[in-house]
VOGU-3710 file (C-alpha; in Angstrom, 3 decimals, decimal comma):
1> xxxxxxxxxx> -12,018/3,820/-3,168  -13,188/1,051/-1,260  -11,313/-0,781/1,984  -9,900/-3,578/-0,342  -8,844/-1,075/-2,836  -6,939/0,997/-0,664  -5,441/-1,885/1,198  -4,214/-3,433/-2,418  -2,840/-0,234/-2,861  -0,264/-0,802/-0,575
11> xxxxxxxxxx> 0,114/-4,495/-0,165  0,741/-6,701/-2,876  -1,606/-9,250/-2,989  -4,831/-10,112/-4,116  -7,791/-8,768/-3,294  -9,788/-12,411/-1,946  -6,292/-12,664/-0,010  -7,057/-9,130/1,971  -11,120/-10,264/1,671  -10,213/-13,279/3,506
21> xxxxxxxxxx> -8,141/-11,671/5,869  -10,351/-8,946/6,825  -12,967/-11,220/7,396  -10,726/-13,320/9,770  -9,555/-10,604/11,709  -13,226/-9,334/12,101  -14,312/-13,073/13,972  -11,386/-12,407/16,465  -8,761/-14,030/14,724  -5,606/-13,497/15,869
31> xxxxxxxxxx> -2,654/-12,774/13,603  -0,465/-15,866/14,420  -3,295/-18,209/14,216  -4,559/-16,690/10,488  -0,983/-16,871/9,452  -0,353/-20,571/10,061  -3,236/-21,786/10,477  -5,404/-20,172/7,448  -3,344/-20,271/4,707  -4,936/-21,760/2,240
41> xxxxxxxxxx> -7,757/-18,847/2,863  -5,484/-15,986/2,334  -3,072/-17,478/-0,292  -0,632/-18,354/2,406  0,139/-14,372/3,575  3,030/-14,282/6,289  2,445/-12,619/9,785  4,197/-8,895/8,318  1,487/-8,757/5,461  -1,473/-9,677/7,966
51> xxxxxxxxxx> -0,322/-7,285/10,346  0,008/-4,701/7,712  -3,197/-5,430/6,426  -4,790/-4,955/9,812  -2,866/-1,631/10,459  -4,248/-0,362/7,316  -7,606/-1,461/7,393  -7,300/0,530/10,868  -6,174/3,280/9,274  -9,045/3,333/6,046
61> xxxxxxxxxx> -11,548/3,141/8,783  -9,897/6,539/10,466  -9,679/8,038/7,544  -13,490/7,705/6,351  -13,961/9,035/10,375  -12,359/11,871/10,118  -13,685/12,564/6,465  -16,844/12,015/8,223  -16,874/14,384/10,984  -15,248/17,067/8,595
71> xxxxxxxxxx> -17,937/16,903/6,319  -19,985/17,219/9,276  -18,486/20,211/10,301  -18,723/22,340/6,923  -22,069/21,172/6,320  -22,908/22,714/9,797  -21,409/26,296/8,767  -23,536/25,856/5,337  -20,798/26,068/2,942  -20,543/22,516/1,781
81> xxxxxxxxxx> -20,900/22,623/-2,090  -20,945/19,431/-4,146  -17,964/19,562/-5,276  -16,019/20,207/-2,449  -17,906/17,127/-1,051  -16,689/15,249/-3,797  -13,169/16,528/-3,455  -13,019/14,946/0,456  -15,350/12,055/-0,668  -12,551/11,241/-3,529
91> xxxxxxxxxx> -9,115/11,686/-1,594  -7,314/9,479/0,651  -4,425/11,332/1,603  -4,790/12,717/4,944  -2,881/15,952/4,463  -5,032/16,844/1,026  -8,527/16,294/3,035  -6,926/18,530/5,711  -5,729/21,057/3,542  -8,908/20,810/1,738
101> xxxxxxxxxx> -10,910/21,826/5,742  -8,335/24,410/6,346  -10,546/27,051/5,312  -13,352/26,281/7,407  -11,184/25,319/10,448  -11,997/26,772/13,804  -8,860/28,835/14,356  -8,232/32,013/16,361  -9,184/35,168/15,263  -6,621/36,247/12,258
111> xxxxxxxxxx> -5,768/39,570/10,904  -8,257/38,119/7,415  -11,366/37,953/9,760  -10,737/41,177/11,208  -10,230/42,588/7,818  -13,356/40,646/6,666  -15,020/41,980/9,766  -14,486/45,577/8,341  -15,913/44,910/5,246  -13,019/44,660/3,091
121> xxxxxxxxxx> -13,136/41,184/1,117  -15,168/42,499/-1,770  -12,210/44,630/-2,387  -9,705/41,432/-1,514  -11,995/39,667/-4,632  -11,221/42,942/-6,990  -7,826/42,555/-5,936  -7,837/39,095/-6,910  -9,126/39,553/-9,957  -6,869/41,805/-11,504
131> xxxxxxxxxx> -9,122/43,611/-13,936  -9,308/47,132/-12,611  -6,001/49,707/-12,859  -7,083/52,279/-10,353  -6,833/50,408/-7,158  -6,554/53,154/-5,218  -9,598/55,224/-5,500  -11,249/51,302/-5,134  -9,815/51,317/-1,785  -11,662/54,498/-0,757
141> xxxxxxxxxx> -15,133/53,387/-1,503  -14,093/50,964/1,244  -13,635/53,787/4,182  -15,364/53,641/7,677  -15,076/53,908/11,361  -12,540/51,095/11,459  -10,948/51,451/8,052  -9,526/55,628/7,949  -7,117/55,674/4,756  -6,789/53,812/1,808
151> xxxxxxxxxx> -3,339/52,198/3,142  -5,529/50,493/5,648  -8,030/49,143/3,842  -5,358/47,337/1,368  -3,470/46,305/3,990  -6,873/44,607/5,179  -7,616/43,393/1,913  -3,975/41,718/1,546  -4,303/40,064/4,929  -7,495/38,452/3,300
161> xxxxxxxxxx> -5,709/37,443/0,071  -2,512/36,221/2,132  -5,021/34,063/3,859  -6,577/32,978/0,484  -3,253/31,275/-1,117  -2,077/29,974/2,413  -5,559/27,915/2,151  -4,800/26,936/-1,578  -4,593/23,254/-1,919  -3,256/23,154/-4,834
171> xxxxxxxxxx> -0,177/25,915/-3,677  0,344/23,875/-0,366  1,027/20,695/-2,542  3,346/22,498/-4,525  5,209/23,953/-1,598  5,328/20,927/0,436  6,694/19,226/-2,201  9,876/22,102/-2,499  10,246/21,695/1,051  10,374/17,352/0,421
181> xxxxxxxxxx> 12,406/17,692/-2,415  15,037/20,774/-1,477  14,661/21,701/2,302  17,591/21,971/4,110  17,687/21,285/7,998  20,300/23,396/9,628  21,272/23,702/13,471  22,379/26,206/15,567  23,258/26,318/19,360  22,574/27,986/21,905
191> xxxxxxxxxx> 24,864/30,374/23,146  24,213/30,000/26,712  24,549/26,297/26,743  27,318/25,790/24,133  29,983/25,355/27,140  27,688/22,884/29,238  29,411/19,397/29,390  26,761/17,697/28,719  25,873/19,949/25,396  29,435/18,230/23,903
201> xxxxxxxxxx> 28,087/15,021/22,832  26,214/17,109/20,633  28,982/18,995/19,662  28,526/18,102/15,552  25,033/19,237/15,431  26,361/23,163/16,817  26,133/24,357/13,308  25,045/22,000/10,806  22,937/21,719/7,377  22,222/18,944/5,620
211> xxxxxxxxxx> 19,296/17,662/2,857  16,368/16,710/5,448  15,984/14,131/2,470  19,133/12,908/2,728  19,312/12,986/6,735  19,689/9,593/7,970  17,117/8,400/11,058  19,757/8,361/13,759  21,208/11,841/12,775  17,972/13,716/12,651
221> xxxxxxxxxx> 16,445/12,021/16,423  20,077/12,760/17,666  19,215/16,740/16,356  16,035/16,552/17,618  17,041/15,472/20,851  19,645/18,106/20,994  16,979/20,323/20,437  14,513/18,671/23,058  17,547/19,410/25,384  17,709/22,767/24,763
231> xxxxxxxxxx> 21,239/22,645/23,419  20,520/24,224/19,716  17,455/25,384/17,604  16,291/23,381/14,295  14,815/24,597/11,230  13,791/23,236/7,815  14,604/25,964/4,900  14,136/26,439/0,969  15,210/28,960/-1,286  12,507/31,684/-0,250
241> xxxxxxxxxx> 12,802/32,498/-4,459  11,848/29,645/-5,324  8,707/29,424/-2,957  7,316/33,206/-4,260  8,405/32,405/-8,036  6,138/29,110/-7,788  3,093/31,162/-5,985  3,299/34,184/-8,050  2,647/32,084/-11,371  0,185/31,059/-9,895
251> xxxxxxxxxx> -1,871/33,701/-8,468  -0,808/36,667/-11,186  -2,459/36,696/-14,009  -2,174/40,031/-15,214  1,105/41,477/-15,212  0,355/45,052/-15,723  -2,315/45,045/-13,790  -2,042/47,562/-11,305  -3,305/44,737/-8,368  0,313/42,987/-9,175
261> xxxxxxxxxx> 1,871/44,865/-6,489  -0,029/44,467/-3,995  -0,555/40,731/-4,668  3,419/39,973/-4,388  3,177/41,880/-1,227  0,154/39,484/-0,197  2,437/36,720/-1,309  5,377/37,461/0,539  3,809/37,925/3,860  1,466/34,858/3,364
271> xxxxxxxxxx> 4,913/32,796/2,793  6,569/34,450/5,896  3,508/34,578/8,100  1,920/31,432/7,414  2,846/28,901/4,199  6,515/28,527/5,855  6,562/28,202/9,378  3,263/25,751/8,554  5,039/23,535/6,103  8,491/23,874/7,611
281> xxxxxxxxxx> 6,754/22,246/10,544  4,718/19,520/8,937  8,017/18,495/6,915  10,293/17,979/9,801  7,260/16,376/11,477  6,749/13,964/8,487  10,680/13,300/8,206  10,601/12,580/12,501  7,864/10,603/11,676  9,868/8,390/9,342
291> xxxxxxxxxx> 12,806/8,256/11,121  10,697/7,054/14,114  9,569/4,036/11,887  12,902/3,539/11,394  14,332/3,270/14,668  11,402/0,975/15,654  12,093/-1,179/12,695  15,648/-1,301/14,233  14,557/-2,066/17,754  11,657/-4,209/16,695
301> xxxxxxxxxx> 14,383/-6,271/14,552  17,040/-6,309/17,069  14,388/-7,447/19,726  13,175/-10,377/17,532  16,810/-11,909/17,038  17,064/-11,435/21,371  14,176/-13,418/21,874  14,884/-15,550/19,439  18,546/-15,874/20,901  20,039/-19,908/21,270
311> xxxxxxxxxx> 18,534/-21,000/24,428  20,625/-23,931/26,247  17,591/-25,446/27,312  16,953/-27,319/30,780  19,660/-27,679/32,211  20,873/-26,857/36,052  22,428/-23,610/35,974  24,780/-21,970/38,419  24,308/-17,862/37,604  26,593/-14,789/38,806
321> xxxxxxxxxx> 25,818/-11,346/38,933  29,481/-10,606/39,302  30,599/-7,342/40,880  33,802/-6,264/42,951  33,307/-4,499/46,033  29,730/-5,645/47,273  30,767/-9,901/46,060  29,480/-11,918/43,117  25,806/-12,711/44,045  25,655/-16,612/43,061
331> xxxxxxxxxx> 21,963/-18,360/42,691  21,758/-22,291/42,118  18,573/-23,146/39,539  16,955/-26,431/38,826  16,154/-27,765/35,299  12,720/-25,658/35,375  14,656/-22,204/36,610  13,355/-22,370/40,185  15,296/-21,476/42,844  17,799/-24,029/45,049
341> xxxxxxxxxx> 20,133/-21,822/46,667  21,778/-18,519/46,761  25,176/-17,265/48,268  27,729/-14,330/47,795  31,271/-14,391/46,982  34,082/-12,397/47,312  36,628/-13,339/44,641  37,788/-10,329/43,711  39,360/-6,811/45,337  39,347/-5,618/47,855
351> xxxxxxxxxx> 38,201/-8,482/50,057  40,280/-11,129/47,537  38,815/-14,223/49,093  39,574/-16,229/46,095  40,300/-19,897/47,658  37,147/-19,470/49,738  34,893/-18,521/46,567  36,142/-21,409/44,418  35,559/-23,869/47,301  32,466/-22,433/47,867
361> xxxxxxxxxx> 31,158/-22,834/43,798  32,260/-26,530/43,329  30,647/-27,548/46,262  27,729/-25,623/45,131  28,592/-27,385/41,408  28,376/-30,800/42,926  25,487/-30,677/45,673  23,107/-29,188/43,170  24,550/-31,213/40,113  25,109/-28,207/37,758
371> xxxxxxxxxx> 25,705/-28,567/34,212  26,341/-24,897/32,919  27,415/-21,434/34,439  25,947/-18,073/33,491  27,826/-14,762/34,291  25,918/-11,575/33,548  28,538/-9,368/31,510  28,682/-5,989/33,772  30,900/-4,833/35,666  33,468/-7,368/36,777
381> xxxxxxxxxx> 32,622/-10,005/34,294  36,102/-10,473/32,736  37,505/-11,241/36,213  34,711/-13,172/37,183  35,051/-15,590/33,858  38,577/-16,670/34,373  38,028/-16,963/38,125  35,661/-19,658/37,223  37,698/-21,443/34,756  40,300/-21,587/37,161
391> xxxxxxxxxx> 38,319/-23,566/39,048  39,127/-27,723/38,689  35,808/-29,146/38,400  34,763/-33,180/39,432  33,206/-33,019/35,456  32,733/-30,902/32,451  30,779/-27,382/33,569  30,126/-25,229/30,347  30,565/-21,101/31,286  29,299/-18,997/29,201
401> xxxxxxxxxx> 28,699/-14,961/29,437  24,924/-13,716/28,734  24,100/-9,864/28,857  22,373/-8,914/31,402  20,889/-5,833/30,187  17,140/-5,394/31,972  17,938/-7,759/34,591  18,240/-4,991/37,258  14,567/-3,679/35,657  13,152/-7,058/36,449
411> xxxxxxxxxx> 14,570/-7,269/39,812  12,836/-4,433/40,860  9,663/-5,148/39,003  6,387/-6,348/40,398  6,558/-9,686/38,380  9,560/-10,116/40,475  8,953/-9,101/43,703  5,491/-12,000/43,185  8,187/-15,024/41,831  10,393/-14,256/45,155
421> xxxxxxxxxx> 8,593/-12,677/47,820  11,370/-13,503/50,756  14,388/-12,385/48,537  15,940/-8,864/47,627  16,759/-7,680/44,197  20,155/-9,457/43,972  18,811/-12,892/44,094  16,328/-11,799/41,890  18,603/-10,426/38,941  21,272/-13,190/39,576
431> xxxxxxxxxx> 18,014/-15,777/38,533  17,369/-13,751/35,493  20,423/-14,262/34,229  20,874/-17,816/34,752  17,086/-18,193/33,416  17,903/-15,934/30,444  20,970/-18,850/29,374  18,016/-21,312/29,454  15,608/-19,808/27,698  15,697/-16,370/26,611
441> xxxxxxxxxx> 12,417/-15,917/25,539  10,908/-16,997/28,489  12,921/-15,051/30,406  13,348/-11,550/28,732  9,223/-11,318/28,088  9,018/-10,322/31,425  10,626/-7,456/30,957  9,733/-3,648/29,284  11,267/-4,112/25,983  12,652/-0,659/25,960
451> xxxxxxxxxx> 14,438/-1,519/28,989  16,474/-4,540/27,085  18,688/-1,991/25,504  19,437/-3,174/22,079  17,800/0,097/20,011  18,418/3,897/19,479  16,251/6,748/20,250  13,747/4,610/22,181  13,119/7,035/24,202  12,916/10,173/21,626
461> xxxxxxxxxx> 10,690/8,055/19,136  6,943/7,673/19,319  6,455/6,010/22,453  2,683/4,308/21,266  3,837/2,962/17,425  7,013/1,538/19,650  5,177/-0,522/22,450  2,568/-1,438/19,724  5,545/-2,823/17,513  7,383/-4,206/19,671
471> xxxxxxxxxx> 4,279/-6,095/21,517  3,882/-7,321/17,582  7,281/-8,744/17,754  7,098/-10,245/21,262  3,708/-12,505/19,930  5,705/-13,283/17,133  8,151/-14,440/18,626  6,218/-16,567/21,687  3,805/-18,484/18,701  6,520/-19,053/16,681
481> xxxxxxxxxx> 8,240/-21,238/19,070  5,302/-22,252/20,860  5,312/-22,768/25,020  4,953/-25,851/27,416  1,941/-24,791/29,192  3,124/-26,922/32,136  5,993/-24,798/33,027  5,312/-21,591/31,399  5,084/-18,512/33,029  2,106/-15,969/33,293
491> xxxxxxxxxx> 4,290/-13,471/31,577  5,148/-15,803/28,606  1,469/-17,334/28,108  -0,124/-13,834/28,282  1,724/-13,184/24,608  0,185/-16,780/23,479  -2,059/-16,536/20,824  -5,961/-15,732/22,151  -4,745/-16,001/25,785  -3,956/-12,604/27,087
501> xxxxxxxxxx> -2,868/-11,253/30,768  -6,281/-12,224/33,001  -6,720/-15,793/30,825  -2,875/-16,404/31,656  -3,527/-15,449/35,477  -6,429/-17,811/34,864  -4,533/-20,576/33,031  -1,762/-20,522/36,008  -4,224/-20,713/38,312  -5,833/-23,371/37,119
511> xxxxxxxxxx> -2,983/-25,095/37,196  -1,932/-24,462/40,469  -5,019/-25,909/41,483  -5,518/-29,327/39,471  -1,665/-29,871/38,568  0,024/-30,391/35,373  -2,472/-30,605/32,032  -2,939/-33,971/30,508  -3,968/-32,843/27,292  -5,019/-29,481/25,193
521> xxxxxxxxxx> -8,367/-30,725/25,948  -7,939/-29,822/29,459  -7,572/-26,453/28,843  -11,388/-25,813/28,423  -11,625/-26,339/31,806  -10,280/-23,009/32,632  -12,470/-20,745/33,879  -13,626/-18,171/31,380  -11,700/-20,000/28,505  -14,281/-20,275/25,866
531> xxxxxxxxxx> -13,908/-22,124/22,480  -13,006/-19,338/20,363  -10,179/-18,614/22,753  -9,419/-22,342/22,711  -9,523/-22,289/18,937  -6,874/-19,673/18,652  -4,467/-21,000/21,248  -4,173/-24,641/21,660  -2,223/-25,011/19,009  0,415/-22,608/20,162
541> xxxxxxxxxx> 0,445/-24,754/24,041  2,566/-28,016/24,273  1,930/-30,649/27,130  4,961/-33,098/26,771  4,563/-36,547/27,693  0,817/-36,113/27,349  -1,837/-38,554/26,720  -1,540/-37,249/23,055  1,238/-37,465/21,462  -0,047/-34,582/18,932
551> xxxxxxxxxx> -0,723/-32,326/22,087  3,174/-32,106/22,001  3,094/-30,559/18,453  2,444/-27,757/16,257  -0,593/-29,628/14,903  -4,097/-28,099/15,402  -6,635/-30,118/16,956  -8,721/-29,513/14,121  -6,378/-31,327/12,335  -6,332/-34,152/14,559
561> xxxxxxxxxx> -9,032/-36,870/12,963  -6,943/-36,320/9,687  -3,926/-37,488/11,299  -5,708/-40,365/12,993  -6,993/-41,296/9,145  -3,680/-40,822/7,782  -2,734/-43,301/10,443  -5,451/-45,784/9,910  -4,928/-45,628/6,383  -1,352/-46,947/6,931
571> xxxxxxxxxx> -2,386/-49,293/8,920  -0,316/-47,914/12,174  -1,186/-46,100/15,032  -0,607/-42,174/15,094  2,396/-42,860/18,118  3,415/-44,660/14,802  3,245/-42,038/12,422  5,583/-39,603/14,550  8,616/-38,693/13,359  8,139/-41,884/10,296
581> xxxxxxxxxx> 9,625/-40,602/7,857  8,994/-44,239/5,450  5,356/-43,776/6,331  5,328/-39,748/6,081  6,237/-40,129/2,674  3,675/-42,974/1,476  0,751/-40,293/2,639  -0,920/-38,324/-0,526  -2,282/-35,034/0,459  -4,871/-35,059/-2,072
591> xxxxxxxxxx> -6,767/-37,966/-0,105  -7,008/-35,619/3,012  -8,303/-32,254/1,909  -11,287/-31,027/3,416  -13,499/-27,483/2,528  -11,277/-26,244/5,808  -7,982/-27,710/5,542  -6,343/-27,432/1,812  -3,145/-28,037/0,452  -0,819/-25,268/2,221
601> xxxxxxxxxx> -2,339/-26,923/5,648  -1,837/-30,410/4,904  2,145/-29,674/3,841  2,439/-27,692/7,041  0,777/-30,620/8,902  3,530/-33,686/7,545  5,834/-31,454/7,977  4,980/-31,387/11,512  4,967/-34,543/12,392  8,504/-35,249/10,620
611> xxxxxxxxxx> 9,919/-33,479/13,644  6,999/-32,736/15,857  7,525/-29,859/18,509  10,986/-29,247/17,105  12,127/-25,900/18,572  12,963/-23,704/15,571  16,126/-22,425/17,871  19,316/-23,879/18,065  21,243/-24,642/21,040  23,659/-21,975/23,236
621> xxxxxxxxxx> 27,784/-22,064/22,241  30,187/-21,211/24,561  31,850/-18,006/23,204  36,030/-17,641/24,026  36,968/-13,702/24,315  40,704/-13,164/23,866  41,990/-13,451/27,220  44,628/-11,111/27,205  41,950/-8,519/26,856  40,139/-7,449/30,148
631> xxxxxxxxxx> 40,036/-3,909/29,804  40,216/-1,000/27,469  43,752/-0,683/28,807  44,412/-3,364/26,576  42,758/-2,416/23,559  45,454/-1,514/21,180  45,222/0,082/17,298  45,581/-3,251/15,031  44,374/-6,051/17,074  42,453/-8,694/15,548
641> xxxxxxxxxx> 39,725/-10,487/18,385  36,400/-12,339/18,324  33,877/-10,632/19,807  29,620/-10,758/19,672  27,056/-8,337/17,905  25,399/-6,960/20,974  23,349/-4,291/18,912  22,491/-3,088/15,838  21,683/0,320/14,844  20,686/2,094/11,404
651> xxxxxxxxxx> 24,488/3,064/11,163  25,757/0,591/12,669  26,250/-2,534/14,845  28,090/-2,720/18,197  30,393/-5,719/19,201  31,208/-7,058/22,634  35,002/-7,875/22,770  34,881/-8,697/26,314  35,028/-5,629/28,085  32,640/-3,022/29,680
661> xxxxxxxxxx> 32,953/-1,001/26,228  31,260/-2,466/23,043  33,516/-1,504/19,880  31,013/-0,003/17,082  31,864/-1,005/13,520  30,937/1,809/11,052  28,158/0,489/8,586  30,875/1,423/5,941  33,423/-1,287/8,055  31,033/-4,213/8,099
671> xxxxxxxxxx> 32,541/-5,373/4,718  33,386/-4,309/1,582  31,383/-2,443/-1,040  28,516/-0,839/-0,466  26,044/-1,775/2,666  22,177/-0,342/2,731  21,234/-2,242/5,428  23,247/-3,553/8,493  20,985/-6,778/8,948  22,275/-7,646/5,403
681> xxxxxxxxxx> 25,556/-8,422/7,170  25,078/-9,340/10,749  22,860/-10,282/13,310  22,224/-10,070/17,077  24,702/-12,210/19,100  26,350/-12,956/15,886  29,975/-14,197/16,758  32,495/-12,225/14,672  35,960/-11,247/14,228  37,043/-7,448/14,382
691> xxxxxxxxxx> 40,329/-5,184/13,618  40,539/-2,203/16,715  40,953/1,113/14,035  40,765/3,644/16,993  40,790/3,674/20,389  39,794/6,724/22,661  40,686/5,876/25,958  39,378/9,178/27,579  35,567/8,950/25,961  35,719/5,133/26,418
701> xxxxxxxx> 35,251/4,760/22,714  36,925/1,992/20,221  36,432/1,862/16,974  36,495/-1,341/15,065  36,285/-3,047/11,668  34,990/-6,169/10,075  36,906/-5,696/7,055  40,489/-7,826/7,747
//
């Protein structure tokens, strides 16, 4: 099977479309220049199907490895026939080829090589072969210092032949596939933790069994974790009868052979000793293993629509990290985010300085002209909202709440700590979330992803496919919209397209240095920015009010002289051509295509310039909570109130209704009839309407519908 082969196998396209691709990605390409930028060389492929063509043609390339260096390996011990060759040569299943080396595995010393050691595996072949009836007096030609009955020298020969059918390929298939198709995962806990308080969130999972086929992704990481924790022990189970049936048809041949005995008691201690705890253990590995691609398709999802959230845009923002005892920290920010002024307010208990604190934010309103308020939604928000729209303001001030989930993370983080040297982590985080209202994305890339909080498991899944997925999503998300490298941070240009951390350092620099860029020419200039770098970024960059009015656009610079033709051939000026839509629709395509730039380019390219730099994000709306509603004091059973999706989970989503507790509406209460996947029905900060089911005062838990 070649690369293109087994990358067709999985991906459904054609094989010049992976060609292409591959041969992209090999000159550096990077994913969200090939996907808009190349499309008419690989038959316009989105950004998923490139990066799943470059994750598998990663993963062809390990697999030949490590068919490589086993080959290797047997070869060395002399006992590579052809056809086993061709067997590892042939197969491109991973747990085959390894099942196929398990026989010639470096392993510890096992009761078969001791028995082999003693001489006994021509009598584990005579055994096998099921042709002679007196298998005792067999087993005494087989007598020496090591070996003193007959009992031991069969038990050494059925250590041998237990070994044998644990190394079957063909009987390890078999098996795994029982354990796929009928295991059943069961629980049980721990006696000497079942009392421990913090065992009881567990409490379901204290004896339970389930089809691991059937086990949804959240249930079997929240076992798993309970396990982790030390709270119960897991195992994966079939019908033992079922496993020895399947293995004894296939190793007993003759049935009145006098070997038969001692071959099912070979059988049934290779199944105990060896076939089951092995392929228990690979099947709840393989089932963690695609639950963890689960819960990262959840959090990758979930982070996308965050980033992708409505910013408000530039506008001067007045932000509050509101809190009771220790004041409302209150920063001032200019249309760019930076930094006017900072104060702290005491509104609330037990100081109460209310009069004070509203004087205090609409002087602050009018000296630094603010348009919009941002109040992070912790503790204290509620209070902190109608506070402010108490407040009689000299014009109209929109106040909205933003979460504020990571924005203690980024206070404390280095990126922080270098943006505002002379202030502590309370002006820090109250910036965040006044620069998160502007632009989300710009804001939120600065900090872990993990730490954002809008996933399950992060923590429990694995922690390399995660970053690596959810670094995936962050590019996406940062070339989709595309950045004003005038204002852009080195966090957000690091995630542009051929930039990276030290060019972004470099970029800043740069600018710094020589002020804003005039045009995507400019950016040559930067030290250690070459032209393939250039290539795969500059389309990505904006420079507004530029000497280029295409600089300003999604349009490549490639692209460029067939703009300025389409121009000339209309007899206008390209300044002209923007946003024309009479002289956008006179152009014909067919006049402009060139052996780079085909038809899929061209569209992409009048489409463009119809609305050039357009921001594929709506604006921020100011979201009303039902004001009667400040705590879960007042959540009663039969209320109807708007609230905001605030995550999403695989069973799931959970919905901010204005208080410190988020409401979670069953995947079965999202609407009705059947639901198989909760993005089907909602999205992040998707404003929505709920019914309160249940409310658990005591766990702080409410339980809510969608379903009115």
């Amino acid at each position: 099977m070649t690369q293109i082969q087994f990358i067709q196998s999985q991906v459904n396209t054609k094989p010049k479309n992976i060609e292409a691709t591959l041969k992209l990605l090999s000159e550096d390409c990077t994913i969200p220049f090939i996907s808009r930028y190349r499309k008419d060389q690989t038959g316009n492929l989105d950004e998923v199907s490139i990066e799943q063509i470059a994750k598998l043609s990663k993963q062809f390339d390990e697999i030949v490895k490590r068919k490589e260096s086993i080959l290797k390996t047997i070869e060395e011990q002399g006992q590579l026939t052809f056809e086993l060759a061709k067997k590892i040569k042939d197969s491109f299943d991973l747990q085959e080829i390894e099942d196929l080396y398990l026989p010639y595995k470096k392993k510890k010393k096992t009761k078969a090589d001791i028995a082999r050691e003693n001489g006994l595996e021509p009598l584990a072949k005579l055994i096998m072969a099921q042709n002679n009836d007196d298998i005792d007096f067999v087993a005494s030609q087989y007598l020496n210092k090591n070996i003193v009955n007959e009992d031991e020298a069969l038990q050494g020969a059925r250590d041998i032949i237990a070994e044998w059918i644990n190394e079957n390929t063909y009987i390890r298939k078999n098996i795994r596939r029982i354990f796929q198709r009928n295991g059943i995962i069961t629980t049980k806990v721990s006696k000497t933790k079942k009392d421990d308080e913090a065992a009881q969130k567990f409490s379901q999972y204290f004896d339970w069994s389930e089809p691991i086929s059937k086990a949804p992704s959240h249930r079997l990481l929240a076992m798993l974790r309970a396990e982790t924790e030390g709270f119960v022990k897991l195992n994966v189970e079939i019908e033992k009868e079922e496993a020895l049936t399947f293995i004894e048809e296939n190793t007993i041949k003759n049935s009145r052979s006098e070997a038969k005995t001692h071959l099912e008691l070979a059988i049934k201690d290779s199944y105990k000793r060896l076939l089951e705890p092995a392929i228990s253990n690979e099947t709840l590995q393989e089932a963690k293993a695609k639950a963890d691609t689960k819960a990262i398709a959840v959090f990758a999802n979930n982070l996308s629509q965050l980033l992708l959230a409505l910013p408000l845009g530039e506008k001067r923002i007045l932000a509050i990290d509101p809190g009771f005892r220790s004041g409302c920290k209150v920063v001032c920010l200019d249309e760019k985010g930076d930094l006017l002024y900072n104060e702290t307010i005491y509104p609330h208990q037990p100081q109460n300085e209310s009069a004070m604190a509203m004087k205090k934010i609409r002087s602050m309103v009018n000296a630094y002209n603010i348009e919009a308020i941002s109040i992070g939604n912790g503790t204290a928000s509620r209070e902190t909202e109608f506070f402010i729209k108490k407040i009689a303001f000299d014009k109209p001030v929109q106040v909205f709440v933003v979460s504020e989930a990571g924005a203690s993370v980024y206070s404390a983080s280095k990126i922080a700590r270098d943006e505002f040297p002379n202030f502590d982590v309370t002006v820090r985080g109250s910036v965040s979330i006044g620069r998160r209202l502007a632009d989300p994305l710009a804001e939120l890339v600065k900090i872990d992803a993990k730490s954002i909080g809008v996933g399950q498991y992060q923590h429990d899944v694995d922690q390399t496919k995660l970053k690596e997925e959810l670094d995936t999503v962050v590019v996406r998300c940062v070339n989709s919209v595309g950045i004003n490298i005038n204002t852009a941070s080195k966090s957000l240009l690091r995630y542009v397209s051929g930039i990276g951390e030290k060019m972004a350092e470099n970029i800043v620099a740069y600018r710094s240095e020589n002020g804003p860029f005039a045009d995507r020419k400019q950016i040559k200039k930067v030290p250690r920015l070459g032209e393939k770098a250039y290539q795969q970024a500059a389309a990505f960059v904006r420079i507004q009010n530029g000497k280029n009015p295409l600089d300003n656009s999604a349009v490549h610079p490639e692209a460029y002289p067939i703009v300025e033709n389409m121009a000339k051939d209309l007899k206008i000026g390209v300044n002209e051509l923007i946003a024309n839509k009479e002289k956008i629709d006179q152009i014909q395509l067919e006049h402009y295509l060139t052996p780079e730039i085909g038809i899929l380019s061209l569209k992409d390219i009048v489409k463009e310039l119809q609305k050039p730099g357009l921001d594929p994000r709506k604006s921020a709306r100011v979201f009303e909570f039902d004001p009667n509603v400040t705590s879960i004091k007042n959540v009663k059973t039969g209320m109807i109130l708007p609230g905001i999706v605030n995550n999403i989970t695989a069973f799931g989503c959970f919905v901010d209704i204005g208080i410190k507790e988020s409401g979670l509406v069953h995947i079965s209460q999202l609407k009705s009839g059947y639901v198989s996947d909760v993005n089907e029905v909602v999205k992040l900060h998707q404003h929505v309407q709920v019914k309160v089911v249940e409310v658990d005062e005591n766990r702080k838990r409410i339980q809510l519908t969608m379903i009115l």
